[in-house]
Structures are given as C-alpha cells and as structure tokens.
C-alpha positions in Angstrom: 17.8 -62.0 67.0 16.7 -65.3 67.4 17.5 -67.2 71.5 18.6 -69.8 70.1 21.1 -68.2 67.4 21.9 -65.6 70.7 22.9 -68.6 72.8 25.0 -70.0 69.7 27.2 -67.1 69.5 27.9 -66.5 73.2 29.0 -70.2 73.2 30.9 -69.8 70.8 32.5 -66.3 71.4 33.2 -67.8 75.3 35.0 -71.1 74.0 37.3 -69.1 71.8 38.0 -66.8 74.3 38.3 -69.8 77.2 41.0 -71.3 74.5 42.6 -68.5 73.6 43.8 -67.9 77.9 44.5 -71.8 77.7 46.8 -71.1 74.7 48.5 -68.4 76.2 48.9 -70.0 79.8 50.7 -73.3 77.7 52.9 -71.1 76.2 53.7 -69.1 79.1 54.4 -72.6 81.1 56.1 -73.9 78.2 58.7 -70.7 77.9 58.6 -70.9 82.0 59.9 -74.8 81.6 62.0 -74.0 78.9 63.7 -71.2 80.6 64.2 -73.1 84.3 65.6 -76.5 82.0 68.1 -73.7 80.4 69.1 -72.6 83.7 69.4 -76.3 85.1 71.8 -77.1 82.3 73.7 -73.3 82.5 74.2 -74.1 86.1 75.3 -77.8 85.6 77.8 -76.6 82.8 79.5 -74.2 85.3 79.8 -76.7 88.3 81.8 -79.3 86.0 83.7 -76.3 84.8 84.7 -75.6 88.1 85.1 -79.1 89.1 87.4 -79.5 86.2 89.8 -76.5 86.4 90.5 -77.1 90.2 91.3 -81.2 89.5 93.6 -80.1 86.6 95.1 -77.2 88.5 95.8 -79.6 90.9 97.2 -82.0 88.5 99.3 -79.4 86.8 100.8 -78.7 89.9 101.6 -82.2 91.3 102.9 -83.1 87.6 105.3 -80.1 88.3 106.8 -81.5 91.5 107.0 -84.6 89.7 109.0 -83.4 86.7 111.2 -81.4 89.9 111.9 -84.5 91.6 112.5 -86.5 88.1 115.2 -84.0 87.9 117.1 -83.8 91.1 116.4 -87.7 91.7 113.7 -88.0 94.6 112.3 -90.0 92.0 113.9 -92.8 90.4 112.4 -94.7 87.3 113.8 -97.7 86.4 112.7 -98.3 82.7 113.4 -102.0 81.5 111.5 -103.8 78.2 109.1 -104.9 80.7 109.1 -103.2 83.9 108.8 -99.7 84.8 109.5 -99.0 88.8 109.0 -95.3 90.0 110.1 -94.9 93.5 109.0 -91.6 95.9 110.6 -90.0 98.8 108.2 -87.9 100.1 109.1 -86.2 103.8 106.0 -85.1 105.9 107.0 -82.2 108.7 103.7 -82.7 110.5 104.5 -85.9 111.7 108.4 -86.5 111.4 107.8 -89.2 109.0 109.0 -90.2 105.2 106.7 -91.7 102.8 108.6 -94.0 100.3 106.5 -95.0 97.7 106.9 -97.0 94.8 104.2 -98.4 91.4 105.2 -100.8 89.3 104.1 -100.8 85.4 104.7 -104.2 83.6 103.6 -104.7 80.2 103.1 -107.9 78.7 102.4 -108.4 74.7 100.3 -110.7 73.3 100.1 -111.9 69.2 96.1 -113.2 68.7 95.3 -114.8 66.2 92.7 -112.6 63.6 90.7 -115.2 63.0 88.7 -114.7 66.4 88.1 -111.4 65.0 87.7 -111.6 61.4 89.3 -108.4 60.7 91.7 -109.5 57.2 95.3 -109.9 59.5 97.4 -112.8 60.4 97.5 -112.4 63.8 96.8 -109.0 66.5 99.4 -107.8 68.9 97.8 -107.0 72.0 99.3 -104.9 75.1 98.5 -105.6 79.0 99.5 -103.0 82.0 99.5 -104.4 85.1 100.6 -102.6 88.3 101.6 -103.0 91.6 101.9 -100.0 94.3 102.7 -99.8 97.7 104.1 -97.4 100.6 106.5 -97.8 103.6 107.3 -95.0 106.0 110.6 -94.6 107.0 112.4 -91.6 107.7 112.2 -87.9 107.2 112.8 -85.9 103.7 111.3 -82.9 101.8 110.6 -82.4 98.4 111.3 -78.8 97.3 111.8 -77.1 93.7 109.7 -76.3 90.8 109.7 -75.4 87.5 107.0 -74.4 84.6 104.9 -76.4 83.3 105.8 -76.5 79.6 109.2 -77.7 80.6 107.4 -80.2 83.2 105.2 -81.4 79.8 108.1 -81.3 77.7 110.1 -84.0 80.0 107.4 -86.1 80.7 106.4 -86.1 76.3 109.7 -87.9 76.7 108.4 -90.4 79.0 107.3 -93.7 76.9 103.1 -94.2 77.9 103.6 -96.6 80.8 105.5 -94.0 82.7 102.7 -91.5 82.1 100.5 -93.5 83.5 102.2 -94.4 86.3 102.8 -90.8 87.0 99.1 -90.3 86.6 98.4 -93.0 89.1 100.3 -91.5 91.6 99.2 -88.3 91.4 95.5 -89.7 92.2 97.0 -92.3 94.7 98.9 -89.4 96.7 96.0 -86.7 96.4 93.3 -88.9 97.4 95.2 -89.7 100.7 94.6 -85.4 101.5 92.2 -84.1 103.0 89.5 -81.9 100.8 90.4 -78.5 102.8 93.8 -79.2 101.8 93.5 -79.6 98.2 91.0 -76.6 98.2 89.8 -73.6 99.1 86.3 -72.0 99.4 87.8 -68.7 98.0 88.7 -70.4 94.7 85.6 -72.0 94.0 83.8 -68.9 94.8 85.7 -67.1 92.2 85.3 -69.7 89.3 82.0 -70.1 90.2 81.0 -66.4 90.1 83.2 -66.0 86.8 81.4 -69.2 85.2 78.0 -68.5 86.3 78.3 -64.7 84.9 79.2 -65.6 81.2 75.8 -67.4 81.6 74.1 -64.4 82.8 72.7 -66.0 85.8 73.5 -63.2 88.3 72.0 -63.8 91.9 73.6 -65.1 94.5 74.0 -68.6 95.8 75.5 -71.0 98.2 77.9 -74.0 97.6 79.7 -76.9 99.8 81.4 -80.0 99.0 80.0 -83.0 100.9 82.2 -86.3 101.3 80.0 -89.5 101.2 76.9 -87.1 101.6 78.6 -85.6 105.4 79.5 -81.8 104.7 83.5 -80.7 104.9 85.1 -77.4 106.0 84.5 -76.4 102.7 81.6 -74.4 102.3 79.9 -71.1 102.4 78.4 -69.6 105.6 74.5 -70.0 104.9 74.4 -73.1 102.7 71.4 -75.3 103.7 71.2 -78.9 101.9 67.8 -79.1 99.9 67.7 -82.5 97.8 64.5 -81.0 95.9 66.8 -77.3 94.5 70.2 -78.4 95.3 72.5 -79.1 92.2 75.4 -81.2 92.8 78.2 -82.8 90.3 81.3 -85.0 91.2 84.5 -83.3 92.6 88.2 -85.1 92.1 88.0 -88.4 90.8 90.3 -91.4 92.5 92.5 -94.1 90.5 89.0 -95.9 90.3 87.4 -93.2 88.1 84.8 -92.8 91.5 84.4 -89.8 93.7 83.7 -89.5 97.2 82.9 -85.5 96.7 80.5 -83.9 95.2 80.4 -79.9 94.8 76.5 -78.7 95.9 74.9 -75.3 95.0 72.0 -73.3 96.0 70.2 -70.6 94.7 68.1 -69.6 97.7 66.0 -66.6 94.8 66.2 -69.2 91.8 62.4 -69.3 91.5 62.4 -65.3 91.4 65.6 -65.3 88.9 63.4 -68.1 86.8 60.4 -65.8 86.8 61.6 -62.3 86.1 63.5 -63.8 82.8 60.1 -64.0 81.2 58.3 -61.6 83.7 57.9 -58.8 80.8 56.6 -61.3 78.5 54.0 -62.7 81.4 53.2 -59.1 82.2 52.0 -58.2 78.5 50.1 -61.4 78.3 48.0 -61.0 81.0 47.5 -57.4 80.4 46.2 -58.6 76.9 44.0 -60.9 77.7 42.7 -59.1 80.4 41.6 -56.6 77.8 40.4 -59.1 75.8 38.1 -60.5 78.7 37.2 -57.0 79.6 36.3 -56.0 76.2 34.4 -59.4 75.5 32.5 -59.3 78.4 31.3 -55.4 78.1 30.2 -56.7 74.8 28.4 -59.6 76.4 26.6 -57.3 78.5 25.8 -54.7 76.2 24.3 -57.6 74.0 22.1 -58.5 76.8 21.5 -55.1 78.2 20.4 -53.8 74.3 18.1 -57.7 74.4 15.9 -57.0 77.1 15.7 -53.0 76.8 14.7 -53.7 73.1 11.6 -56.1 75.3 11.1 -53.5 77.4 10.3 -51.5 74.6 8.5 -53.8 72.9 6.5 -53.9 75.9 6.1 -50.7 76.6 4.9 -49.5 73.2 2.4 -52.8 73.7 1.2 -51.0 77.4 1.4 -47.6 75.7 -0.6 -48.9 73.0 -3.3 -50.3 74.9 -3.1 -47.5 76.9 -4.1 -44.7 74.0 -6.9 -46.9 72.3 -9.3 -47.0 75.3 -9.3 -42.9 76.0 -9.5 -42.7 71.9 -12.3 -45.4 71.9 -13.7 -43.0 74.3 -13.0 -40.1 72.6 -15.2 -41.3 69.4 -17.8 -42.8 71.3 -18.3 -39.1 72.3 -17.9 -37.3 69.4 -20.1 -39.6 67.4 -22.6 -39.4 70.4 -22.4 -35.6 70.2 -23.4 -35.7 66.5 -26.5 -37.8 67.0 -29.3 -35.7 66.1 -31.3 -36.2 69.2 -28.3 -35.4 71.9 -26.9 -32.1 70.1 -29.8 -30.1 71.6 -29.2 -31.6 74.7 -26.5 -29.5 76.1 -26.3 -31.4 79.7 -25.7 -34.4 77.6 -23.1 -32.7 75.3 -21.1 -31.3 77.9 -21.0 -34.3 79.7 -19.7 -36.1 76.9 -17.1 -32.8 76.1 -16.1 -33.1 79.8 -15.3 -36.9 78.8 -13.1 -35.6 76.0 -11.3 -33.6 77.8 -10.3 -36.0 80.3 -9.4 -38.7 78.1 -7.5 -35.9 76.6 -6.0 -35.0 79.6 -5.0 -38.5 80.3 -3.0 -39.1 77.0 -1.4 -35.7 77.5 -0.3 -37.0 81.3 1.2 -40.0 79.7 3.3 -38.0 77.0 4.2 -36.0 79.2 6.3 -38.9 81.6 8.0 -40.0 78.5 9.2 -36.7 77.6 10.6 -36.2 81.0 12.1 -39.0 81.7 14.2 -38.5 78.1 14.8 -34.9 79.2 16.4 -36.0 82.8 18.6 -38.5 81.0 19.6 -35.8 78.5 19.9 -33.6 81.9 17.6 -31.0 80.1 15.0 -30.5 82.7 15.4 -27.1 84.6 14.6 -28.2 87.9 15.0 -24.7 89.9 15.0 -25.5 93.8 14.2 -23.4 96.6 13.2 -24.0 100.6 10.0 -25.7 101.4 8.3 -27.6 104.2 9.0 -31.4 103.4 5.6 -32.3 105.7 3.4 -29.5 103.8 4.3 -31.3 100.3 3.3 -34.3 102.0 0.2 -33.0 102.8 -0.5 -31.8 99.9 0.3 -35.1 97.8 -2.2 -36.6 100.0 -4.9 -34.3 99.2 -4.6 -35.3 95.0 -5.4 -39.0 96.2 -7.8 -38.7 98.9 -11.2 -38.7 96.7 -9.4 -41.7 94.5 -9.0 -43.7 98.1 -12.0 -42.5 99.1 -13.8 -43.8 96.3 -12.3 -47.1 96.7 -13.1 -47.2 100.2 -9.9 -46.9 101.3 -8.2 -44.5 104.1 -5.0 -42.9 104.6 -3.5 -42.6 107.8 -0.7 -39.5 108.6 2.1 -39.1 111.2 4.1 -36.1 110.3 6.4 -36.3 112.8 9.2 -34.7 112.2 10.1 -31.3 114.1 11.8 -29.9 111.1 11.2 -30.5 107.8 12.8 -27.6 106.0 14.2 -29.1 102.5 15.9 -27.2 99.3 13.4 -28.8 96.4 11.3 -28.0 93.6 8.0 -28.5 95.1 6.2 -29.3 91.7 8.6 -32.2 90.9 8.5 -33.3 94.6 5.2 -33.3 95.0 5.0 -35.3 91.7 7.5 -37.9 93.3 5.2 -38.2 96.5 2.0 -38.3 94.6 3.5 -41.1 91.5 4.6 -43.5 95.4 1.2 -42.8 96.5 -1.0 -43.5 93.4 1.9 -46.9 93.3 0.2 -47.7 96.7 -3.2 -47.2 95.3 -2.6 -49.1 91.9 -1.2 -52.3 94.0 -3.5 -52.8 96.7 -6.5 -55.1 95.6 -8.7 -54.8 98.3 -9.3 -51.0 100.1 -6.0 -49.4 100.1 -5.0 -48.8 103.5 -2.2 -46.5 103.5 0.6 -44.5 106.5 2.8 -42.4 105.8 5.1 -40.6 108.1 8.1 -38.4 108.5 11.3 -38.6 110.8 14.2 -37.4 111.4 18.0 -39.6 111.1 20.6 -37.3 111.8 20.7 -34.2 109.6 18.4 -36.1 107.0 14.3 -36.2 106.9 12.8 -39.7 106.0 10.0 -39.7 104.5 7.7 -43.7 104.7 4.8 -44.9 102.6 3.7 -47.7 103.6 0.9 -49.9 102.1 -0.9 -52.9 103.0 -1.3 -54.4 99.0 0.2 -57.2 97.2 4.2 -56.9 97.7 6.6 -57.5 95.3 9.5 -60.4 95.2 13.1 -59.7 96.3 14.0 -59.8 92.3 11.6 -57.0 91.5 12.5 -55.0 94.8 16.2 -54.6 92.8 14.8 -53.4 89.3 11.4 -51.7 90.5 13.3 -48.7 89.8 14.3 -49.0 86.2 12.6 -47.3 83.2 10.4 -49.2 81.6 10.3 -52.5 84.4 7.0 -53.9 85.0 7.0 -57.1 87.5 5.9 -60.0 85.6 2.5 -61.1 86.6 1.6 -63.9 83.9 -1.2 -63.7 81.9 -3.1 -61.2 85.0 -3.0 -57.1 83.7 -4.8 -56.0 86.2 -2.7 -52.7 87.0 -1.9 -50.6 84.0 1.0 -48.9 83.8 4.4 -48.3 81.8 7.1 -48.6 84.2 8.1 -45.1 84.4 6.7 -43.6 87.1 9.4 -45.2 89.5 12.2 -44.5 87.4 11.0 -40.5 87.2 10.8 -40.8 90.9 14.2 -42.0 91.2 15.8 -39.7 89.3 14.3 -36.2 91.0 15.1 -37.6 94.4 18.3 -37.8 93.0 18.9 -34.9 91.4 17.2 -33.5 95.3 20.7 -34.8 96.6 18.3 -37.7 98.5 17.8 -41.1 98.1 14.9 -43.9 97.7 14.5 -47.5 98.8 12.0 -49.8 98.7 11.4 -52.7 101.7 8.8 -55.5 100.5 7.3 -58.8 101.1 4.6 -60.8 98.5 1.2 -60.6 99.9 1.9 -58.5 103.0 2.6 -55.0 100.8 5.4 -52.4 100.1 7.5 -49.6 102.3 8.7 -46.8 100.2 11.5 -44.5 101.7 12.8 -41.5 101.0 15.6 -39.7 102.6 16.6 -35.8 101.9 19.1 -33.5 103.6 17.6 -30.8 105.9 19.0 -27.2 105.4 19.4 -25.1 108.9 
C-alpha cells in the first residue's frame, strides 16, 4: 500500500473514531444535564407543595375558629352598604392579656365614563376596598369551639366578598404576629416532604430548615448545613403584603451520587463500548503497521537472501565450467580444488536454509530439542574452538575467563553451542578492525552468566531493543559491509528461551557490544 494512501486512512479511521467518543461524551453530558434540571424542577415542585399544604392547613384551621366565633359572637360583623367592621376578642393565657381587634372594609363605587376606554358602554361601574385595622389590648378572654370545615365554608359562601376578605386579612394579620415554631412543626414537613419527594422517585435522604430573613429558626433538621451553591429554597407563608420573610431550604448531601446512578447503566455501557471500539481500532492499527514493516523485512530479507545465494552459485559455475576446460580436467589437484569449492559454497547455502527452517519450526514449536546435563564452560570452550582460525586469520585474539565454580546446566549442547557460536561469529562480523574478544562466566545466585564482550562498532539504543527480532538488520545507509539476514539473533533468542534462560544485550556506538546470557544451574 501506498505511505501516503496508509497515512490517509489512519487519519481518517482516528478522526471518526475521536468523533465518535466526542458524540457519545455530549450525549452522556446532555442526558447528565437533562436528568440533574429534571431533578431541580422535581424537587422545586415538592417544596411549593409542601409550602402550600401547611399555609392552607393553617388557613383551614384559622377560618374554622373564625366561623366558631362568627357563631357564638367573639366576632361581631357589622355589615352596612358601605362599611363592613369585624371586631376580635382574642384572650392570650401566656401573658394575661386580651387582644381586641378590629378591620374595617369600605367600598366605594364609581360610574366611568367608557369613553376613556373605548369599550362600546355608556359609562363603567368601578368598585374600591379600602381598609383600616388596628389592635388594643385589654383584658383577658379565650376563644374555644370548632366545627368542620364544610360547615365553616358553607357560612362564610354566605358572607358577601368584602367580608371574605376581611376574614382573609385577618387570618394573615394574626398568623404573621406567631412565631414560625408555632405555626409549625419539623415532623410535618418531614412527612410531606418525604411523601412528595417519593412520588417523584427521588429516594435519598436530605436535610431541610426554614430560615427567617436568611437567620435559621428552631425549625430544622439535626445535620442541615446552609450551601448557597446545592441548597434549594422556595417561600414559606406569605403576609397581607403577598411577601415572605421564610423561606423552606433543602439539602441533598448524595444528590451528585443520586444524579449519577440514574444514568449510571447507560454511562457504564458506553464506555464499555467505546472502549472496545478503541481497543479493537487500535489492534487493527497495530497489526496494520506490524504486517507494513514485516512485509519490508521480508522484502529485505529475500533481497539479503538473494544476494546472498548468487555469489556461492557464481562460484559454483565458475567451477564447474572451469572443471570442464579441456586443459584443467587432467589436472586433478586443480579439479579437486575447484570440487572442494563446490562443496563449500554448497555447504554455505545449505547453512543458510537450514536457519530459516529452524527458526519456522521453533515458532511452529516443532523442533525436538531433547536436553540433558552438561558443563556450561566446556560448551564455551568448545564454541570458541569453531572461531578461533576465522579470528586468527583476521588477526584477531580471544581472551577466556571461565570463572565460574559450577557450571552444570540441563541443555541441548548442539543448539547451545550453536547459540554461543551465532554471539561469537556476531562479535566477529561487527568488529572492523582485529576482533578483540572476552568472554567469561559467573555465577548470580543459582543462575550461571555467561558475557561476550567485543570491542567493534556498537549498536544505537533503538537497535539494542529490536536486535532480537527475526529478520531486523540495523540500518546502515547505503554501507553493506556485514552480510547477514537477521536471524541468527532471533534463533538465539528463542533456544535460550526454550533453555529456561535469558539474553540481553548492553551497547554503545563505536565502543562495541556485551552479550549476556543467563541459565539456571541444576544441583
């Protein structure tokens, strides 16, 4: 696939998938704003509720002592065309005092002319209340009796509408003069509240009070806290004024959590969604990537391996066609020099088949690797002894320090020594100049390390991380000096493996390479 075509559609695949998560996070705030302004308004709904039943209760009742003192005469109402006088005698025990009070209604008419309104009459009749109240304390009296309250509203329906509303006035005048623990109780608010805020399904608990000009009353519940930012508040018993001095606060100290688990399931799925959908989108990513550079690698590699098989078949038909010239076939020092060439080149192509097929058949986990106890520092030994004439002949020297006491190991020692001699000829290969080569053994614990150390070019911190992967080769621009197919390494790695052990790799550019391995020693 084309880079640029590749780039393309991983921009495109990530800005769907980056708006499809800012989609779903709108709509999750949007339900989460939707759900809290629902609650706001369910919650608002029961505290006028409230505030309403216990102002009308109270009404109701105060009505009802007014209809019983209409009828026994503790209130007098003199009813004329144009005056309407209600007079009170009200005893209170608390201070050995009698409240007379009395409220005044005169209505006035008016005839207005229509045609200040333009409205198709002669003239408008107009009404006007006034009214006049006041209170003088006298003596002592009680006010006792009651009846129910459809008789109450059936007396008062009676009553022509200035006497209503004088009644009305002096309900308000009278109650406003109590205090608010008198008119009501925290029990009954509690139970209103509760009743209200349960056919609204809002079922956690709360805390309520009823503050007078913003100063808190007796009324309220043991742990409620004032908090302008979550406290909800409406207006509790009105005055003659249509104004209130109270207001009725709640609190819902687990609103947020109450909020939250309403559209927890819903939040729950979504995210579980779209973590799959990241999950799976990003697996894809990588396997996209992954399957881009293994199919380079390969492409290298079959390049390398290419390369690789032309010079020992060059060879191999330089010899052959050598060994037919007439004047070389008698010559049988010359033809079994150039048969000895065959079968090296041979030899060397074999080798090379031979690392492909095992790496494939370690992945595939077919390779019978049959272990059994050997001397780690006698494999090591004898790894050395299959390089020595190449270092030798490249002027080079290896230097030993076998000094671990114990080196008793469960391998296979043809695949091990393999590993040792594939880290060696590594060394070799990367050194430019002489190789100059230690290795030694130690002991850490109840593990054997094993160090190869060389003195050639290095590798960067990048290529230190993937020096073990099939098929890497370091990038070294246009310079192919070392040949190679980047599976030696990855064979190595995966018999110390399969050995129980471990490899690592400790380098700097220019200043050269420290392979270790680690195995478990057996007793």
């Amino acid at each position: 696939m084309n880079k640029r075509i590749f780039f393309v559609l991983v921009v495109l695949m990530s800005c769907s998938l980056i708006g499809i998560i800012l989609v779903q996070a709108y709509y999750i705030n949007n339900s989460l704003q939707n759900t809290e302004k629902q609650f706001n308004f369910n919650v608002r709904k029961a505290l006028s509720y409230v505030s309403n039943i216990v102002e009308n209760e109270e009404k109701e009742d105060y009505l009802r002592k007014f209809n019983d003192l209409l009828s026994n005469g503790s209130i007098n109402v003199n009813d004329t065309t144009a005056i309407i006088n209600i007079y009170i005698k009200e005893d209170n025990p608390d201070t050995n005092e009698t409240v007379i009070y009395r409220n005044g209604i005169l209505e006035e008419n008016y005839k207005v002319s229509s045609a200040l309104f333009d409205i198709g009459l002669d003239s408008l009749n107009v009404k006007r209340i006034l009214q006049k109240r006041e209170t003088e304390i006298i003596e002592n009296n009680s006010i006792d009796g009651s009846k129910n309250l459809s008789s109450m509203l059936a007396r008062l329906s009676k009553l022509n509408e200035s006497t209503r509303i004088a009644l009305e006035t002096v309900y308000k005048d009278k109650a406003y003069l109590k205090p608010i623990h008198k008119r009501v109780n925290v029990d009954k608010i509690n139970r209103l509240l509760a009743l209200k805020l349960l056919e609204n399904d809002i079922n956690i608990g709360y805390e309520f009070a009823i503050y007078s000009n913003d100063l808190a009353t007796k009324i309220k519940t043991q742990d409620f806290q004032l908090n302008p930012a979550s406290t909800f508040s409406v207006p509790f018993f009105y005055n003659e004024n249509d104004k209130s001095n109270y207001r009725l606060l709640v609190n819902f100290p687990e609103r947020k959590k109450f909020i939250l688990s309403s559209i927890l399931t819903m939040l729950i799925l979504s995210i579980v969604f779209t973590l799959i959908i990241v999950i799976a989108y990003s697996s894809a990513l990588y396997q996209l990537i992954k399957q881009r550079q293994i199919s380079e690698i390969k492409t290298d590699f079959i390049n390398n391996m290419t390369h690789e098989f032309k010079t020992p078949i060059a060879t191999i038909n330089l010899a052959l066609d050598s060994i037919r010239n007439p004047k070389i076939i008698d010559d049988k020092e010359k033809v079994l020099r150039y048969l000895g060439m065959i079968k090296e080149e041979n030899k060397r192509m074999h080798a090379q088949v031979e690392n492909v097929l095992r790496i494939s058949k370690l992945e595939k986990n077919e390779l019978n690797i049959s272990k059994e106890r050997v001397e780690l520092n006698d494999l090591v030994e004898d790894a050395i002894s299959h390089v020595e004439l190449i270092i030798e002949d490249r002027g080079g020297h290896i230097e030993t320090h076998l000094d671990a006491q114990k080196s008793s190991v469960l391998a296979n020692e043809t695949h091990f020594t393999n590993v040792l001699v594939n880290v060696l000829d590594n060394a070799i290969k990367y050194s430019p100049e002489a190789p100059k080569i230690i290795v030694t053994t130690e002991l850490a614990g109840n593990n054997i390390l094993v160090h190869i150390k060389d003195h050639g070019s290095g590798m960067s911190k990048a290529a230190q991380k993937r020096v073990f992967e099939k098929f890497y080769r370091e990038h070294t621009g246009n310079i192919h000096n070392v040949k190679g197919h980047g599976l030696g390494l990855a064979y190595v790695k995966r018999i110390v493996e399969d050995h129980q052990g471990h490899i690592s790799v400790e380098s700097e550019k220019e200043k050269g390479s420290t392979f270790t391995i680690k195995l478990p020693l057996i007793s």
